[in-house]
MITOR-456164 format. One record per residue (C-alpha): y, x negated, z; residue number from 1. Coordinates in nm, 2 decimals, always signed. Last residue first. Example, Ala and Ser with C-alpha at 12.3 -4.5 7.8 and 13.67 -1.06 7.14 Angstrom:
<pts>
PT y x z n
PT -0.11 -1.37 +0.71 2
PT -0.45 -1.23 +0.78 1
</pts>
This chain:
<pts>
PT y x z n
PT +10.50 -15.29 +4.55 72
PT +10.38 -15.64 +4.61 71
PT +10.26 -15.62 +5.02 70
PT +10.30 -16.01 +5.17 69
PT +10.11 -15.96 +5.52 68
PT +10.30 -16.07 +5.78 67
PT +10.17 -16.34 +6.01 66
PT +10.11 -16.35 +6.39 65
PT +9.98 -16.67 +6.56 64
PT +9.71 -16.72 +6.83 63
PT +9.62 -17.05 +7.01 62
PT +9.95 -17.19 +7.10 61
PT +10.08 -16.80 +7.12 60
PT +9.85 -16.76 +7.42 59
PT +10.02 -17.07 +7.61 58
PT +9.85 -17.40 +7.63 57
PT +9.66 -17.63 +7.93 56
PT +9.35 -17.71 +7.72 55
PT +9.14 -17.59 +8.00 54
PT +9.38 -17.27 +8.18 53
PT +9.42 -17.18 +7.78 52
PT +9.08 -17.13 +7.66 51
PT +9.00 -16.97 +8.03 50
PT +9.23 -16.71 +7.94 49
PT +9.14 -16.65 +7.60 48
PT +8.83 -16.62 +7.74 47
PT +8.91 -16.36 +8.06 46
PT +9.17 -16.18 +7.79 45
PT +8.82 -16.13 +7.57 44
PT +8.86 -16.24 +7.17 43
PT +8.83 -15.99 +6.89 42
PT +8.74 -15.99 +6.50 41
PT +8.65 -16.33 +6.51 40
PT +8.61 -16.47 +6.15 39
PT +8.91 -16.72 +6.19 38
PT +8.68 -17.04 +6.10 37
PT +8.79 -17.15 +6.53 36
PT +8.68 -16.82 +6.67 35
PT +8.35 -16.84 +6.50 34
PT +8.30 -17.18 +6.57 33
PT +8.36 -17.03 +6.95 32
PT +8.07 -16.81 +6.95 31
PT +7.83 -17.09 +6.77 30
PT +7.91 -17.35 +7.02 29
PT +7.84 -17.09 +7.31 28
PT +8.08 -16.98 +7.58 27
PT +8.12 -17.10 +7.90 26
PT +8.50 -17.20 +7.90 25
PT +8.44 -17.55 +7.99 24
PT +8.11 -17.55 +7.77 23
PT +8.26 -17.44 +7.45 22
PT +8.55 -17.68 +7.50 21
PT +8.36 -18.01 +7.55 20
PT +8.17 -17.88 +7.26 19
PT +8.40 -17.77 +7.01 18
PT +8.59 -18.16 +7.16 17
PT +8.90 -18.21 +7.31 16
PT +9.19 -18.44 +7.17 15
PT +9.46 -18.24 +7.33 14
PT +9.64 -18.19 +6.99 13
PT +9.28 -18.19 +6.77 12
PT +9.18 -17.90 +7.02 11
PT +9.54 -17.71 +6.98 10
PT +9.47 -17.76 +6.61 9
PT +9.19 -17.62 +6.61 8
PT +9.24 -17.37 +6.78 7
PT +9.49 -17.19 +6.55 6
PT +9.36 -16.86 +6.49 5
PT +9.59 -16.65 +6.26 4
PT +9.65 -16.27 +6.33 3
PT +9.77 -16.06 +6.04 2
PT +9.41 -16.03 +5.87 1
</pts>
């Protein structure tokens, strides 16, 4: 996939726990290890949302585009 999660990083950056961060945002520690390995599929505006408002980031902290490399 195109899209690259990078939260952990932004959680090793602020120096936040899975956990601390899983239970500010109200999600569950399973839910969000998902989101951190990449294996998401899609995340809800109203968590990315709350991701950022705790770890005070932008969108594009978290979420990164990269081109596939296509060999023709």
């Amino acid at each position: 996939m195109a899209i690259l999660i990078n939260l952990d990083v932004m959680l090793a950056k602020r120096k936040v726990s899975s956990k601390e961060l899983a239970e500010a945002v109200g999600i569950t520690p399973q839910n969000l290890s998902v989101l951190k390995t990449g294996k998401a599929k899609a995340i809800r505006f109203s968590t990315l949302d709350a991701v950022c408002r705790f770890l005070d980031c932008q969108p594009g902290d978290i979420l990164e585009f990269q081109a596939d490399e296509t060999v023709e």
